[in-house]
C-alpha positions in Angstrom: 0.0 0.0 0.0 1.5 3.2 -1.3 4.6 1.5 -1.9 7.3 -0.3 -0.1 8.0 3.2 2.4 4.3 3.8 2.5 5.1 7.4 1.1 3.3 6.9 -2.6 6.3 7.8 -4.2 8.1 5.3 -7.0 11.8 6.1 -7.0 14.1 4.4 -10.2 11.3 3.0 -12.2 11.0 3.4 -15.7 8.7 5.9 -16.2 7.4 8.1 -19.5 4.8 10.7 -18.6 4.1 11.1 -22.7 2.8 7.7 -22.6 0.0 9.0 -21.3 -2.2 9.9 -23.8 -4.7 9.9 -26.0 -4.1 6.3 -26.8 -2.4 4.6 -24.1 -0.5 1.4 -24.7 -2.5 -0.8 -23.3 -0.5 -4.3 -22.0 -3.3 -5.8 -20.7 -6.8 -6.5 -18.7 -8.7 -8.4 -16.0 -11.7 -8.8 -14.4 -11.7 -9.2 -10.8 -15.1 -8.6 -9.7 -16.1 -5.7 -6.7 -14.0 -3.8 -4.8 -11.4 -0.8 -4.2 -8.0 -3.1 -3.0 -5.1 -2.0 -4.9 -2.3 -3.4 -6.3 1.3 -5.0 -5.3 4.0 -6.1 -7.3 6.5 -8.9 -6.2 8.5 -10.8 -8.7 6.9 -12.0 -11.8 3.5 -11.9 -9.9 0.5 -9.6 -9.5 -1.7 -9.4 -6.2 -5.0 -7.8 -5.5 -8.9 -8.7 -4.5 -12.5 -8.7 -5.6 -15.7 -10.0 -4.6 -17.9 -12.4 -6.8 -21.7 -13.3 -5.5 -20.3 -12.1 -1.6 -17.1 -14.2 -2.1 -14.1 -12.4 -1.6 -11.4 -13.3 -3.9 -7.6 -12.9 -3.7 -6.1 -13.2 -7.1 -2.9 -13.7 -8.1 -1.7 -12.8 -12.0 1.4 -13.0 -14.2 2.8 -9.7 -14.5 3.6 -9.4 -18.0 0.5 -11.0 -19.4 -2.5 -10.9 -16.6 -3.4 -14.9 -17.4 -4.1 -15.9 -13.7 -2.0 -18.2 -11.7 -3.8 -19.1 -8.8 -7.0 -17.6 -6.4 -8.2 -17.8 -3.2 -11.6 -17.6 -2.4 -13.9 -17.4 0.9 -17.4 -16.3 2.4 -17.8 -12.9 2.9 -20.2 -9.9 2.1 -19.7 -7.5 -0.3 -22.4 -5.0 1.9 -22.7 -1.7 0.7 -19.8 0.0 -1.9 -19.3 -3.7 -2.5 -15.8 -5.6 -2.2 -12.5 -5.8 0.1 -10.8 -2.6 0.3 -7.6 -3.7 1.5 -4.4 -4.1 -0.3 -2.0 -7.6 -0.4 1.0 -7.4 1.7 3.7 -9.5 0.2 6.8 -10.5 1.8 8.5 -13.3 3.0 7.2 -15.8 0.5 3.8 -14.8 2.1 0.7 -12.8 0.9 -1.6 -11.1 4.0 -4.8 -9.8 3.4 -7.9 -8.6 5.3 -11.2 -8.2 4.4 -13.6 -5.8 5.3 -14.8 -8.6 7.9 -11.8 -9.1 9.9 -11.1 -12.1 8.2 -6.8 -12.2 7.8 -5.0 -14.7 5.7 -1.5 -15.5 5.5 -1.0 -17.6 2.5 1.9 -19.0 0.1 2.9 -16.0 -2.6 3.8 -19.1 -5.2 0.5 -21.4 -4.6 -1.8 -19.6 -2.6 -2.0 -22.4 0.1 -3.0 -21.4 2.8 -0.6 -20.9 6.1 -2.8 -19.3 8.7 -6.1 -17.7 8.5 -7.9 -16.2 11.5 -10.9 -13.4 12.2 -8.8 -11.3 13.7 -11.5 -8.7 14.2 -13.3 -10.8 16.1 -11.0 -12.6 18.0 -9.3 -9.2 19.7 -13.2 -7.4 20.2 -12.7 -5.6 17.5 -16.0 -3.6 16.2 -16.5 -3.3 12.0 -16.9 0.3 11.2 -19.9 1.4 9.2 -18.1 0.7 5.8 -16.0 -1.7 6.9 -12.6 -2.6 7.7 -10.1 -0.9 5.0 -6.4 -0.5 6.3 -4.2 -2.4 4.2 -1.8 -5.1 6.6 1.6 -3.9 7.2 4.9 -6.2 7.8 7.4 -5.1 9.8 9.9 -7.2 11.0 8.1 -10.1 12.2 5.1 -8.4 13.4 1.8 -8.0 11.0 -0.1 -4.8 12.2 -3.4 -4.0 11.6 -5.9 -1.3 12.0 -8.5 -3.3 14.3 -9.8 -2.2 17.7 -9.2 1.1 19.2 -5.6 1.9 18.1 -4.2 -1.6 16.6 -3.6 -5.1 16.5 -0.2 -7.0 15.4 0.1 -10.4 15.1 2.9 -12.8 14.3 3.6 -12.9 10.7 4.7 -16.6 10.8 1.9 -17.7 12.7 -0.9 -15.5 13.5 -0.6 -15.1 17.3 -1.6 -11.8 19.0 1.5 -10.4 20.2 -0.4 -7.2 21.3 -3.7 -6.0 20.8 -5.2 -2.7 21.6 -8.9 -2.1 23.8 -12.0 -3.5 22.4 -13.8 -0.9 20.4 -14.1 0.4 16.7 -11.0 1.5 14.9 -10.0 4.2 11.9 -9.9 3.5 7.7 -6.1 4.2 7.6 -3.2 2.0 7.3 -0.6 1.9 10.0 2.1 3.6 9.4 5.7 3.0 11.1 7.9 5.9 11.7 10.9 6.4 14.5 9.5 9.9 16.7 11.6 10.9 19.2 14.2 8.3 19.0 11.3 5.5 19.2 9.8 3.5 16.6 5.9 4.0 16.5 3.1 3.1 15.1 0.8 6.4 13.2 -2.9 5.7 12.3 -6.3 7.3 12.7 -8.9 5.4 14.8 -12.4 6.4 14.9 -12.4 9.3 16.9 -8.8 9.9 17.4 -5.5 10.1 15.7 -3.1 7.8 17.7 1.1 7.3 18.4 1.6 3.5 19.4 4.2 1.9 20.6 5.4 -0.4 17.8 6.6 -3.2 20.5 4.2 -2.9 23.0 0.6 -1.6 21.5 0.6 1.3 24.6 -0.6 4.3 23.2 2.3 6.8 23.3 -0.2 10.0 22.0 -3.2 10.7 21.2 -5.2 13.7 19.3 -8.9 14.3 19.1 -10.4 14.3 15.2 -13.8 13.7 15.5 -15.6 13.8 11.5 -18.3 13.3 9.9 -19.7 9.3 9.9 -16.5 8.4 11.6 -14.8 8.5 8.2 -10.9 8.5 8.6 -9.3 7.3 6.0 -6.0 8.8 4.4 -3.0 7.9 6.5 -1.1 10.4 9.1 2.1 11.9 7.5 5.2 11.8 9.3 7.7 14.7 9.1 9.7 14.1 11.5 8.4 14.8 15.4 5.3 16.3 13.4 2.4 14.7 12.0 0.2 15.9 9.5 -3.7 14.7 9.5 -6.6 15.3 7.8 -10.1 14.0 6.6 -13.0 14.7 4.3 -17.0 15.9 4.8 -15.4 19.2 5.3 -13.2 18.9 8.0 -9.8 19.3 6.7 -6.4 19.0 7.9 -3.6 19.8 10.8 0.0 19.3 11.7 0.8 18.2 15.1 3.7 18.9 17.3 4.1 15.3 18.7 7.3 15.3 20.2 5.4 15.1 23.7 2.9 13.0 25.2 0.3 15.8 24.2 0.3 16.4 20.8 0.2 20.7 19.9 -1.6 21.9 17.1 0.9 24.2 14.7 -2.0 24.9 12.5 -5.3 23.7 10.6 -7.5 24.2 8.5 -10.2 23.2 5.3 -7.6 23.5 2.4 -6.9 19.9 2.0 -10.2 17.4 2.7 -8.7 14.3 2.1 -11.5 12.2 1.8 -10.0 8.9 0.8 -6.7 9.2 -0.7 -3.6 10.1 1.3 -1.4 13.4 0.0 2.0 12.7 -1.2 4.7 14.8 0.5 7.3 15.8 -1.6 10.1 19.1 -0.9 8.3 20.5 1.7 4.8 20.4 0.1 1.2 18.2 0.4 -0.2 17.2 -3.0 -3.8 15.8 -2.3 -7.5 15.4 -3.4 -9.0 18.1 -1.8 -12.8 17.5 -0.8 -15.5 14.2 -1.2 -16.6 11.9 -4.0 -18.3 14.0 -6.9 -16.3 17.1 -6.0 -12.5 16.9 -5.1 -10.1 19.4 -6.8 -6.3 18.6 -6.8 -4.4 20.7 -4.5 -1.2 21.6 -3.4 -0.5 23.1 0.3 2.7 24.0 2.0 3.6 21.7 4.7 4.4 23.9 7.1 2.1 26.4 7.4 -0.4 24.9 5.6 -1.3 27.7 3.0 -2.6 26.8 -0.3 0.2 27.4 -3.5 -2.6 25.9 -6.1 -5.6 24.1 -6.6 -7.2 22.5 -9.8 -10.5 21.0 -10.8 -9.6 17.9 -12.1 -12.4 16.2 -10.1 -11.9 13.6 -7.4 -9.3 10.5 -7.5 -6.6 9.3 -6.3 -2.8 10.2 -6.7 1.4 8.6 -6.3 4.3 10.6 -7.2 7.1 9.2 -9.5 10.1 11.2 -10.6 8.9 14.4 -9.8 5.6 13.8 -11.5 2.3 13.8 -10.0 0.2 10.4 -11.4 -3.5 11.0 -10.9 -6.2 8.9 -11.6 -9.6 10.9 -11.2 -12.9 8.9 -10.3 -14.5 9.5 -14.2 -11.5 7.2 -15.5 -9.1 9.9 -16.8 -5.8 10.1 -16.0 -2.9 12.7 -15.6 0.9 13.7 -15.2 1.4 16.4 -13.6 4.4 18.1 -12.9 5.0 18.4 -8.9 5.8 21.6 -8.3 4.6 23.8 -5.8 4.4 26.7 -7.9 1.4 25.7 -10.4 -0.6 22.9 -11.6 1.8 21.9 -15.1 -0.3 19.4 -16.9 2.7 17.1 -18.8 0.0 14.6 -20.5 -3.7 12.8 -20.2 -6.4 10.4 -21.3 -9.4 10.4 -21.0 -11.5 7.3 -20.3 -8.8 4.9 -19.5 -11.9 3.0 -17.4 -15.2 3.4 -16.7 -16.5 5.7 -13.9 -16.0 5.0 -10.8 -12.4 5.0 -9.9 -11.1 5.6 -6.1 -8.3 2.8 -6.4 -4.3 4.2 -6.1 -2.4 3.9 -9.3 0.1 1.5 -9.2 3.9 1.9 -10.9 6.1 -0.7 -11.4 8.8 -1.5 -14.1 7.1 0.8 -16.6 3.7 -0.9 -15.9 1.1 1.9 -14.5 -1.9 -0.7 -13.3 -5.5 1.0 -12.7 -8.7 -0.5 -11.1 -12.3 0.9 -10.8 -14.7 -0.5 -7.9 -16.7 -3.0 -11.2 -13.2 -4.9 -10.7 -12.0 -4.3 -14.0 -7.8 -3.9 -13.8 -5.8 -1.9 -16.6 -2.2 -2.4 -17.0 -0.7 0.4 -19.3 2.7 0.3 -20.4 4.4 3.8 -19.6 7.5 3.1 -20.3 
């Protein structure tokens, strides 16, 4: 999710903004029924998830041709805005996944056998959230975190056992995040009502900060920048960076210029590039990072956004997508098509080895060659 740093920046793969255009070069297509789960890259394979007839499905694909090379299929409801929403984790010889049940599954990256599987939700008391769970799994080390309960849950890669597990109670959107603040490594995600600082080894919550929004909707994940954090959620709320270099987190400044609704900002030279504002009517934005004043804004409609060699890849929710130029100092269109897929798209963009993969919620998955 968002890459291997979990910043949504591609660094050193082959990348052409000119080939998007008009008339993409399309390598090829899938169909992988419902849902919004990205995609991840390891080896010569593909990894992602659907839903078929409330069956969650995770798929595994050749890279260069699509032709599928093995699935894994179980119960599980596709409820309303249908289908998983997390991302794969691969590592390790091992793919993790979640659904928006709880359900977690540790199978084999080569066969798809299953090594462990467990409701994880369930086991630890943790509550589904009104659309259901959506944090993608994390590996560190040997420790599989996981945006359940109040502020977290990790679990043994290898086997599945709780190491730690935070209170009973209904959790954030957002994928953990791991970043080292104040000479400890942490945990950064949003829970329901509250972004949180957890200690990585332990699960004890280091810091908290109050972001109570609309529907409980946090989604896009806390920024580190060091001993700050910047946050910041849709349905008008908008956005702050905290001071969280004590055990009471001080607001530096917020404000309603950047609403990100779903998809996290990418920061990049001391600036946020995001999807300012909700479904139907997001503008791209840019805002200065540390003092959170707008330096442009463009309607280019909702989506979602990575950043790859100084270029801004955004895919907006009608199926068109863009290069931009990621600069602070104005919204530099370098190249677009329109119609790559059919409405509606909230899915990252994936880069990898000069193949740009894009998904809309029907399940249908576009890899473009962009080399």
């Amino acid at each position: 999710w968002r890459g291997t740093d979990g910043s949504g920046m591609v660094k050193g793969a082959p990348f052409n903004p000119s080939a998007i255009s008009q008339t993409p070069n399309v390598r090829w297509t899938a169909e992988l029924g419902k849902g919004y789960s990205a995609i991840s890259v390891a080896g010569p394979y593909v990894y992602t998830m659907g839903n078929i007839d409330n069956h969650d499905i995770v798929y595994c694909l050749r890279e260069d041709t699509g032709k599928e090379v093995w699935r894994h299929t179980y119960k599980c409801k596709a409820a309303s805005f249908p289908g998983p929403r997390a991302t794969p984790c691969v590592a390790g010889g091992l793919v993790f996944t979640m659904s928006r049940e709880g359900q977690v599954y540790a199978l084999n990256a080569k066969t798809g056998e299953v090594i462990w599987q467990r409701n994880a939700a369930k086991d630890v008391g943790g509550e589904i959230p009104k659309w259901g769970l959506a944090g993608s799994p994390v590996l560190h080390g040997d420790m599989l975190l996981l945006n359940i309960a109040t502020h977290g849950v990790a679990l043994n890669a290898r086997t599945g056992r709780t190491l730690w597990k935070s209170p009973p109670g209904t959790g954030g959107y957002s994928t953990p995040g791991v970043a080292t603040i104040n000479g400890k490594q942490t945990i950064v995600l949003f829970g329901e009502k509250h972004a949180f600082g957890v200690d990585l080894r332990t699960g004890r919550k280091r810091f908290s900060h109050p972001w109570e929004t609309a529907h409980n909707v946090n989604v896009a994940d806390p920024i580190v920048l060091g001993n700050h954090i910047f946050i910041s959620s849709g349905y008008g709320h908008g956005c702050a960076l905290l001071d969280v270099s004590r055990s009471e987190p001080k607001v530096l400044w917020q404000n309603t210029d950047m609403r990100n609704h779903f998809s996290t900002s990418i920061l990049l030279d001391g600036h946020l590039y995001g999807v300012d504002g909700n479904t139907g009517k997001g503008q791209l934005a840019c805002i200065n990072a540390a003092t959170g004043s707008v330096t442009w804004r463009e309607d280019l409609a909702f989506g979602s956004l990575i950043a790859a060699d100084g270029t801004l890849i955004f895919l907006n929710e009608r199926g068109s997508l863009y290069a931009i130029d990621a600069s602070p100092t104005a919204c530099r269109q370098v190249a677009m098509a329109e119609g790559v897929l059919p409405r509606t798209c909230w899915t990252m963009p994936v880069l990898c080895r000069g193949s740009l993969y894009l998904r809309n919620e029907k399940g249908r998955l576009v890899c473009l060659d962009v080399r």
